[in-house]
N, C-alpha and C positions, 0 to 999 in steps of 0.2 A: 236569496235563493234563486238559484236559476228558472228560466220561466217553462211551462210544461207546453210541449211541441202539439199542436192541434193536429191529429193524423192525417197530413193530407197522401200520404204515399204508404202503401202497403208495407209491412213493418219486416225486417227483418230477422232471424234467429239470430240471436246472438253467441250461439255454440259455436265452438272451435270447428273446422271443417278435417277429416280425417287426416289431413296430408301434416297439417299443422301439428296434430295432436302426435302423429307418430314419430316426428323431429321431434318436438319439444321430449316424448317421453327417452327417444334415445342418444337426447344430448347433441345432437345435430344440427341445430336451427340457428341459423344465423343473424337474425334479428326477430327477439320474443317481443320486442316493445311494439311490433305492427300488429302485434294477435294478441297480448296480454294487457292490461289494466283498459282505463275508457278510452274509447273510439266512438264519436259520430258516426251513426248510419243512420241510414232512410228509419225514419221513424223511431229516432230517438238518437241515447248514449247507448253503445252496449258496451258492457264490464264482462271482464275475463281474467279468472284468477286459479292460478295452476298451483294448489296447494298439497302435496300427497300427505296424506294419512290426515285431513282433515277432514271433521266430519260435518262442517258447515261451514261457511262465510256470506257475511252479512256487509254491504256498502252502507258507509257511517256517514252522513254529512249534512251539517246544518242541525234542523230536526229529525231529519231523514234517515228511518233506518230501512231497507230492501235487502234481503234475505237473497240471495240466489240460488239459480238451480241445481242442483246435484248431478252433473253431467258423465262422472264416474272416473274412475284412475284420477282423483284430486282434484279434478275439473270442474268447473261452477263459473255458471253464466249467469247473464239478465240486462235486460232490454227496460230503461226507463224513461219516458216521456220526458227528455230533457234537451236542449239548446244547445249545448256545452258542457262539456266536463270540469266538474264541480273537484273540487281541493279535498276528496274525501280521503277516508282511511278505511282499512277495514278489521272486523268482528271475527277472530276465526277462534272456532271449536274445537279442538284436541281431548279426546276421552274426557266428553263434559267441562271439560274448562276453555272460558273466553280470554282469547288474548286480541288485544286492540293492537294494532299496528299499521306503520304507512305501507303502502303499495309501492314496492322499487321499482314497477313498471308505470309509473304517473309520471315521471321523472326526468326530464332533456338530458342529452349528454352533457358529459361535463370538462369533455376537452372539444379549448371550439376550435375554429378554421386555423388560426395562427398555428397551435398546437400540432394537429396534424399535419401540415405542411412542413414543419420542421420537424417531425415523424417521418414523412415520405422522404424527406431531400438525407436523411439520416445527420442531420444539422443541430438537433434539440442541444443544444448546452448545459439545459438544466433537465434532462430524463425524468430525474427523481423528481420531480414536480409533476412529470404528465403521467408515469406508470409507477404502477407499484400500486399499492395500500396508504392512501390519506385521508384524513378524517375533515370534513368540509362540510356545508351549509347548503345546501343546493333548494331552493324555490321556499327556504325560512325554516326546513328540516336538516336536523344535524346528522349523517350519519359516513358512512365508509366510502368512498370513491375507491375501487377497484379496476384496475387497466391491465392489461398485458399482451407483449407481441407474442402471437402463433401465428405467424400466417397459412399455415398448412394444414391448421386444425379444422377438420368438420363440426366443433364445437366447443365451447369454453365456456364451465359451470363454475360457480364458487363455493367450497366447502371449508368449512368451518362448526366452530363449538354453536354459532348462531344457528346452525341447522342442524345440530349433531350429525355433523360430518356428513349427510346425506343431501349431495349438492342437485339433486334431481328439480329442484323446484326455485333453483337461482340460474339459469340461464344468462350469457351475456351478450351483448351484440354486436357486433363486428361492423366496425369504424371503417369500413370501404377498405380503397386499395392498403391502404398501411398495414395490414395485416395485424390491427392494435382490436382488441375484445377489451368493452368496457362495462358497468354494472355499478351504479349508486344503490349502497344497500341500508335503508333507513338505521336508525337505532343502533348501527354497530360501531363500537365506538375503541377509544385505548385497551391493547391489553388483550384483546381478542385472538385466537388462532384461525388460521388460515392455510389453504391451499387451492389451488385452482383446478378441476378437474379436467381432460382435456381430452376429445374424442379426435382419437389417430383418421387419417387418412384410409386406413384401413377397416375401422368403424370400433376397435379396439378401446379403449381407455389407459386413461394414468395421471395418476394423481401426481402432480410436484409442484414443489415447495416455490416460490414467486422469486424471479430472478435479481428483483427489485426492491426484495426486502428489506428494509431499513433496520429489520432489529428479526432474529429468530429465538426458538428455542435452546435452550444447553442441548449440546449433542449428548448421547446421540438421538436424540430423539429430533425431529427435521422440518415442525410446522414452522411457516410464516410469522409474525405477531406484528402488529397493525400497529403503530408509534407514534404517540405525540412526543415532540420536544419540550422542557419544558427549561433546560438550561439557561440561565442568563448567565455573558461571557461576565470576566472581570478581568480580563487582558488586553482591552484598549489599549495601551503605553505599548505594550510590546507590538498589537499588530499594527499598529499608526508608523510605527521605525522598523518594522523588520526588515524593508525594502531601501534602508537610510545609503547602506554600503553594499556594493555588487558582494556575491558571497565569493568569487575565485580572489577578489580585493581584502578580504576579511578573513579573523581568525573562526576557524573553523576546526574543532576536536570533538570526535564524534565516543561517544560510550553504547559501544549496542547491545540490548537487551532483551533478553527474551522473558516477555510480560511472564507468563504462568509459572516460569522454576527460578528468576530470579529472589524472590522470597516467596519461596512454592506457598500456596493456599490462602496467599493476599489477593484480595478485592481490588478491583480501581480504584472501589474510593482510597484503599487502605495503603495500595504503593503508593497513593497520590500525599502519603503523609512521612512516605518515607523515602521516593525515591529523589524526588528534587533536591532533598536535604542532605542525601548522600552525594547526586550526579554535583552537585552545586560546588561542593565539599571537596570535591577534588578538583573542581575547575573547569569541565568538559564546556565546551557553549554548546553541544547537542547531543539529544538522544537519539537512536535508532530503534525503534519498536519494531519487534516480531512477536508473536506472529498477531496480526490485528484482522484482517477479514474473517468473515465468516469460515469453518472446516472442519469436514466430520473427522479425521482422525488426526489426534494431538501430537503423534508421532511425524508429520509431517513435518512440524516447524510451521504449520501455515502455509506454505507452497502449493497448499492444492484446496483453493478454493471452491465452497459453493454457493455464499452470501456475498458477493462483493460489494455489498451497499450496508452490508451489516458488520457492525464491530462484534467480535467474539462474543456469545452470550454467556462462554465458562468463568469471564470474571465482575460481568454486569450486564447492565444497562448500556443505550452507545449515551444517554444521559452522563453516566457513569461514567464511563470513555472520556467524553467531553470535559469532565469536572479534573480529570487526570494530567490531560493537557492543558486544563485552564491554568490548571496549578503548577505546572512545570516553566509555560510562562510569564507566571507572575513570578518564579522566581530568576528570571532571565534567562532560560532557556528551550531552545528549539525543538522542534518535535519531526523528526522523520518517522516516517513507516518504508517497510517493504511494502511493495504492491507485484503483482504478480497478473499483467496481463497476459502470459504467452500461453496458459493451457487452464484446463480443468480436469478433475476426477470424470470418474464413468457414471456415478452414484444415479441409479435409476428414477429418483424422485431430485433429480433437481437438473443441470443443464443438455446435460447428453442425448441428444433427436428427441429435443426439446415438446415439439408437437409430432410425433412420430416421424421426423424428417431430419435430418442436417440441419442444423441451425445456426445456429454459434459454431459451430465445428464447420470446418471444410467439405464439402461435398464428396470430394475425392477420398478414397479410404487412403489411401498414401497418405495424401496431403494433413488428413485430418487424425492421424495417429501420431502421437510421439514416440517416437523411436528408444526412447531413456526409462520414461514414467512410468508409464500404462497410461498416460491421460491423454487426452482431444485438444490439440492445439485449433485455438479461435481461427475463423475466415476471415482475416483481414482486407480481405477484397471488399467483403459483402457490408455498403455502408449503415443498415441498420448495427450491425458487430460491434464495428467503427465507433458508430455515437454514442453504443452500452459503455464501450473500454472508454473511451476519451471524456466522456460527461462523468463516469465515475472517477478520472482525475480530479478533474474540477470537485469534485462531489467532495471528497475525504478533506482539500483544500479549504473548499465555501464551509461547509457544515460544521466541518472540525477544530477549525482551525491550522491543518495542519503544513507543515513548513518545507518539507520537502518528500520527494517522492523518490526511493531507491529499485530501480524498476528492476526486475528478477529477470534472469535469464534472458537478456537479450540477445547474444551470437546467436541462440537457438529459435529465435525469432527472424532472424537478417538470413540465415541460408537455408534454401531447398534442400542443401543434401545433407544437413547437419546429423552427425548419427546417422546415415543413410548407403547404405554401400551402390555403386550401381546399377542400376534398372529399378532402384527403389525410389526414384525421383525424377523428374519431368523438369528441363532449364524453363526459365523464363522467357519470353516471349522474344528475348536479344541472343537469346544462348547462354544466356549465363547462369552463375549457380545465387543468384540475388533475389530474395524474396520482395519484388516489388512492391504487393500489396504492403505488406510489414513495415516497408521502409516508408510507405506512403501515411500508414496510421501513426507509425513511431512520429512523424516527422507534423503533424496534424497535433498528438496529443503536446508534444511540448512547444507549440506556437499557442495556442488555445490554454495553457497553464500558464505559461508566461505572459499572454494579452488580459485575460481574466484575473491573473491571480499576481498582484506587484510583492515583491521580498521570497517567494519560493521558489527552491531548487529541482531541478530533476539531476538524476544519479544514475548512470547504466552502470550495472553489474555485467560485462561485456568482456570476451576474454580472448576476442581476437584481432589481427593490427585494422577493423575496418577502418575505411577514410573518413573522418569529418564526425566523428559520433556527438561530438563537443563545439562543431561545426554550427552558425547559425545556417538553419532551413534553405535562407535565398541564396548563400555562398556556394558555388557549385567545389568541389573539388577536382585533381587528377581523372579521377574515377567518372568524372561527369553525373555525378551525383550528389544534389543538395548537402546539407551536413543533418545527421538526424534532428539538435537542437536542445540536447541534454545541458545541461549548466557544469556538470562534472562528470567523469568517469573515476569508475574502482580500476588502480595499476596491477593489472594479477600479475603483469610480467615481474616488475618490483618485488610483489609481493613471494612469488615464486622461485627468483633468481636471490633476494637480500634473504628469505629462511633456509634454502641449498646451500649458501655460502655460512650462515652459525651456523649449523649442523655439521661444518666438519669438524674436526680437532684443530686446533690454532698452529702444531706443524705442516696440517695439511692446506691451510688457508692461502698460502701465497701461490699455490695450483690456481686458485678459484679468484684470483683478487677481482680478474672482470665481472665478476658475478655480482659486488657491491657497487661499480663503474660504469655497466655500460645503460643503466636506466637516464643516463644524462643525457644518452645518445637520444635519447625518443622523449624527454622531459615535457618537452614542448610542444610537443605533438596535440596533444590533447589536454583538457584544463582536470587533472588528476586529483583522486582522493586514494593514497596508502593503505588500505583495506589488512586488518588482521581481525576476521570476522570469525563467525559461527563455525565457517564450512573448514576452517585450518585447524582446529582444537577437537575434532570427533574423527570416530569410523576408522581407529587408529592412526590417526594424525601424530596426535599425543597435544598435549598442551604446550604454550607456546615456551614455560622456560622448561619443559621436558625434551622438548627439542634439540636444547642446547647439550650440547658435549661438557665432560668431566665432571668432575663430582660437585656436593652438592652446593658447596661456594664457587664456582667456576661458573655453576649455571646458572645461580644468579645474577653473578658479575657478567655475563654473555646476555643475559637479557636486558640488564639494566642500561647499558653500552648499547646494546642494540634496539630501545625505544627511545633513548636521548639522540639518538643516531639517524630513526623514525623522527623525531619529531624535528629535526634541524633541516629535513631532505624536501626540499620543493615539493609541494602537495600535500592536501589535509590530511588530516589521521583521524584513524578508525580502530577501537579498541574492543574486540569484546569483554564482558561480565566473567570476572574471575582471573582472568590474563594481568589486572591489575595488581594482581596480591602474590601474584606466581603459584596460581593452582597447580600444584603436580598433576592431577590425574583428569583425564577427559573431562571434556562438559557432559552433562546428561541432563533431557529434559527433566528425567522422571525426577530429579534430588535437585538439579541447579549447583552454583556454584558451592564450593567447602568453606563456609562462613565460618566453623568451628575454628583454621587453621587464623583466624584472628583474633581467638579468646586469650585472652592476658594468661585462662591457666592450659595452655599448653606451650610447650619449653621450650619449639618451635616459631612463637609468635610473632618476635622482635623482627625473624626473618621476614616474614610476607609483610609483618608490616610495613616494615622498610622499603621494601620494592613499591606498596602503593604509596608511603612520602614520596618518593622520588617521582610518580606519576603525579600526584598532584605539583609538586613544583615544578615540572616540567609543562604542566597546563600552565600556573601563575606568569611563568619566564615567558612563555609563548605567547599568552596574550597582551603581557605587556612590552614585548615585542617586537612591531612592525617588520622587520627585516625579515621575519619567519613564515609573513603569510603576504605582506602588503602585494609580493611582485612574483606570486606561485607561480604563473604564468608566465612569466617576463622573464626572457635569458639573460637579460643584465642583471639580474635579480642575483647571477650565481654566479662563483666564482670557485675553481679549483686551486689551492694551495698546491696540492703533490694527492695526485692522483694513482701513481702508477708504484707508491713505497710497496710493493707486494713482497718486498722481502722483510718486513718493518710489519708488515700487516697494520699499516696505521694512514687511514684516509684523513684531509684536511682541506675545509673550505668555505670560502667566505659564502656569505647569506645579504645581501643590501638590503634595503627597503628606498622606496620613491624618490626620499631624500640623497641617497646613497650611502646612509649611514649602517656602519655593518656589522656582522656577528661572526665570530669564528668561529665555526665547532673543528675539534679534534678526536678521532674514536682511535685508538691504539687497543685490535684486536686479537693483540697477542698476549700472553700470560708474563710477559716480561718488564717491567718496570723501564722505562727508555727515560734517562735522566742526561740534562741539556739538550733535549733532543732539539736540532732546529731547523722553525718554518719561517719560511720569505712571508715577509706582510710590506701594505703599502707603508708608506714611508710619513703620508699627513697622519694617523693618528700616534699621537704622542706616547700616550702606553694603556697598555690592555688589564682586566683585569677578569677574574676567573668567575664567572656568573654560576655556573653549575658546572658540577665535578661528579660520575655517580660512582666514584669508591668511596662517598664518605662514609664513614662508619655508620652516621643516623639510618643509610639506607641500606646495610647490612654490607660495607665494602670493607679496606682492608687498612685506610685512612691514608693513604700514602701521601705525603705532604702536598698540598697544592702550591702554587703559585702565588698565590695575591695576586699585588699588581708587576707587572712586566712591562720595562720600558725595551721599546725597538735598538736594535744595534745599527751603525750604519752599514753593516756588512751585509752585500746584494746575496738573496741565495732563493732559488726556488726561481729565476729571472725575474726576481724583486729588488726592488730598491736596497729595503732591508731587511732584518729579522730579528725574532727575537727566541727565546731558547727556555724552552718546557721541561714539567716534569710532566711526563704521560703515566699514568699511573697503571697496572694492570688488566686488561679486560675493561677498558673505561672509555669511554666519552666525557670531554671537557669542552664548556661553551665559554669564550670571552668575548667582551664586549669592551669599547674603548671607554678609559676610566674617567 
């Protein structure tokens, strides 16, 4: 027991002094730990315990019990003959009942000097370690570590179920220049809710939900909840070789998925027993998750984040989450998310003048508006911003496991005047219309992903010719601008120019034949992924084989030709949910895809089924392969047979792989049957045989006899050596390979 102070010094009151007592009561005070719990002064310990609606507190320790004073407004002092401050706890009173509990104000911070310094310099790598809600052990008591950046708040309280939501008497203390307010609060543990209460500059309040949360509420309701992990991976194998082969080197087929409507009212745990077994099933080696961050409305798609460190709480646990991916790769395959750093919602309890100021958002109301949304594009100047977005890469990466990152809306991230008509934007500091900050954090998050994180991709969804997107960082360009350092780009041009050209009538096709041609011209520009996502199947788009012109075997045959067609074309592919079956009619989140139109009893089924055989073997062909992915990159990789047949409407051309050994794809997109038609091939392979054809009947075509094998002629044609002489079958794509 600590030893009792012989009075040699006139004793002092241990009451709060007014200045203290009127911050603390209105939330103002920027460190409660110099005025609240024990402090040595002349003539003793005095203890300070700011309890509101308590009607007493007793300091517990050893054998020692001392009652304190009744100071008023929850206040309670006392002054005891003591040396040092003793490990106590305390006794407090609520309408007659005793609750024992530790003192959160006994308690050292618990982010030390390294922490903040990598706070200041906006360098933290790992954030989610130093803010947010984590449950830790601090001086041999277990309870809550609560952090969060305001630097503009004149005070930062914690409310929660532990105080029924009345945060008046958790005060936390502001960690100097970082503008980081910290708070260990004993006893609160897993499972708990949360929110930070936060007195504006103005002297105002607002409650919001922690930008740092690791797990929230189901919307729409908006508190924090405090998270332990308790996951054990079981994907070793996979994460030890993810990184075995570059991914622009590897085969790469994407299936993207929108979690909540792809079997609407399944759980993670629940798709995690159905979707592997399906994506596996057709062949894909990756999935694309949408929407995974945290978001108050589900009509989004997830594009408008307010949890970025939080997996969606409408279909689990991020536990749950985890066990989804674990399981997808144990069964050998990948896991993408969209991520979505370039804006947020306005939602008043969560990032928008976060402590009554600009925060996350641009200072500038220009700058800090989006022009499309209604949301607050992030300050990518401002380096605290910086390390929130770029450590939350890392973060979904480390934690998750997950594989690669398809980052949202980047054009509208790279330019000032994007959506902006004049006098509605301010050039950059060169004149120009280049958003340097943006370019400086883009270019920061995929160095920092790819040095921390070996085998994962970044993805710009990007939709205009910038220089270098695919660019490594230290490579400057034309533009004298680094490369952003993304791993791949979405082709919107491809994607845009190869759906205008199905869409017309196959009389009208040899108008448009540049339309299927000229993405050679720019192939190699950047290291490309073929994108037929979410955004091309809604808002009256139509689906992807409603697109297709003539009736309704015509647009099957136009689709099936036009993803054998996809998947032979230099750059990965990207498929969304339902496109594989030939959904006629939109996507919608509220239903998801039309699973009915694969029930054996409707008369219909033979069809759609068809179309998804032919996607699955056109995964099996492609991954066993090489020539289709090994040299995406590489213009030796290609070769044109007869580029320019636009009266034929029929494209042809080789595919190599490293070796130089090759693949021929043939698409004749006209309704006509072209028999002996013939194409110049090199002269060493001895004869070719027909690997995929998609008229076959199994996949709902018309059977038109294929080929087998085909030996070359010596006769030079195409300025080839030789050739040899096809059946092209109607609206079809044919792939051969040497026999």
């Amino acid at each position: 027991m600590p030893k009792a102070r012989t009075p040699e010094v006139p004793a002092v009151s241990p009451a709060l002094d007014p200045a203290d007592r009127e911050r603390l009561l209105a939330g103002t005070h920027h460190d409660p730990h110099t005025v609240l719990g024990g402090h040595p002064v002349p003539g003793g310990v005095a203890f300070r315990v700011f309890r509101p609606y308590a009607e007493a507190v007793t300091v517990v320790f050893d054998d020692v019990r001392a009652e304190l004073s009744d100071d008023g407004e929850g206040f309670f002092s006392g002054l005891l003959p003591l040396t040092e401050v003793p490990a106590y706890r305390l006794l407090v009173s609520y309408d007659g009942t005793e609750h024992e509990t530790e003192d959160p104000y006994r308690f050292l911070p618990t982010l030390g000097e390294l922490d903040l310094h990598l706070l200041g310099e906006g360098r933290h790598e790992e954030l989610w370690q130093a803010l947010g809600a984590r449950v830790l052990t601090q001086q041999g008591v277990t309870g809550t570590r609560f952090a969060v950046w305001a630097p503009n708040a004149l005070g930062v309280r914690v409310a929660g179920g532990f105080d029924f939501w009345d945060a008046t008497g958790f005060p936390m203390r502001s960690l100097g220049s970082t503008g980081v307010w910290e708070l260990f609060v004993p006893g609160v543990g897993e499972g708990e809710l949360y929110k930070y209460e936060i007195t504006r500059p103005d002297g105002s309040r607002t409650l919001r939900a922690d930008p740092m949360a690791r797990r929230t509420e189901v919307p729409p309701a908006t508190s924090s909840i405090v998270d332990v992990s308790r996951h054990e991976w079981g994907d070793a194998e996979w994460m030890a070789h993810r990184a075995d082969r570059p991914v622009h080197e590897a085969p790469f087929s994407v299936y993207e998925v929108h979690l909540p409507s792809w079997r609407p009212g399944l759980t993670y745990r629940q798709l995690a027993e159905q979707l592997p077994a399906y994506v596996g099933d057709l062949g894909f080696t990756h999935v694309e998750l949408m929407p995974v961050a945290e978001h108050p409305f589900g009509g989004s798609w997830g594009y408008q984040v307010t949890g970025f460190y939080a997996p969606t709480a409408r279909l689990g646990t991020p536990d749950d989450f985890k066990y989804l991916v674990d399981k997808l790769h144990q069964a050998g395959i990948g896991v993408l998310m969209d991520w979505v750093p370039a804006h947020f919602p306005r939602d008043e309890w969560a990032l928008a003048e976060f402590d009554g100021r600009p925060l996350y958002e641009h200072g500038d109301p220009l700058r800090a508006a989006h022009p499309d949304w209604g949301t607050l594009e992030f300050d990518f100047g401002r380096r605290e911003v910086r390390n929130f977005l770029v450590a939350n890469a890392v973060y979904w990466c480390e934690e998750f496991h997950i594989d690669g990152l398809r980052v949202d809306a980047v054009a509208s991230m790279l330019y000032l005047d994007y959506s902006r008509e004049a006098g509605q934007w301010t050039p950059n500091e060169f004149g120009g219309r280049e958003n340097l900050d943006a370019v400086a954090f883009l270019q920061e998050m995929n160095a920092t992903v790819y040095r921390r994180c070996p085998g994962v991709v970044t993805i710009a969804e990007e939709s205009t010719a910038w220089d270098g997107v695919t660019r490594p960082t230290h490579h400057k360009g034309p533009s004298g601008f680094g490369g952003l350092g993304f791993g791949l780009k979405w082709n919107m041009g491809w994607m845009h120019d190869s759906l205008a050209y199905m869409s017309h009538e196959p009389v009208h096709r040899k108008y448009h034949h540049h339309e299927m041609t000229f993405s050679m011209v720019y192939a190699y520009s950047e290291n490309y992924v073929l994108p037929i996502s979410h955004d091309e199947v809604v808002h009256g788009k139509r689906s992807l084989v409603s697109k297709m012109p003539g009736d309704w075997w015509q647009q099957r045959a136009n689709l099936r030709a036009y993803l054998a067609f996809m998947w032979a074309h230099p750059g990965k592919q990207l498929l969304f949910m339902g496109q594989e079956f030939a959904q006629g009619a939109e996507w919608s989140e509220a239903h998801g895809p039309d699973w009915w139109l694969l029930d054996p009893a409707y008369g219909a089924e033979s069809e759609h089924r068809g179309v998804r055989e032919l996607v699955r073997d056109l995964n099996t062909a492609y991954r066993a392969t090489p020539a289709l992915w090994e040299r995406d990159t590489d213009p030796a990789g290609f070769e044109w047979i007869v580029g320019d047949a636009a009266e034929d409407n029929v494209f042809a051309f080789l595919r190599r792989d490293a070796e130089g050994g090759p693949l021929l794809c043939v698409a004749n997109l006209s309704p006509l049957a072209r028999h002996d038609y013939r194409l110049g091939v090199p002269d060493d392979v001895p004869a070719w045989h027909e690997t995929l054809n998609t008229d076959l009947a199994r996949y709902g075509g018309g059977d038109v006899a294929g080929q087998g094998t085909v030996k070359p002629e010596p006769q030079p044609w195409h300025g080839r050596p030789a050739s040899i002489r096809l059946t092209l079958p109607p609206l079809a794509t044919v792939w051969l390979r040497p026999a």
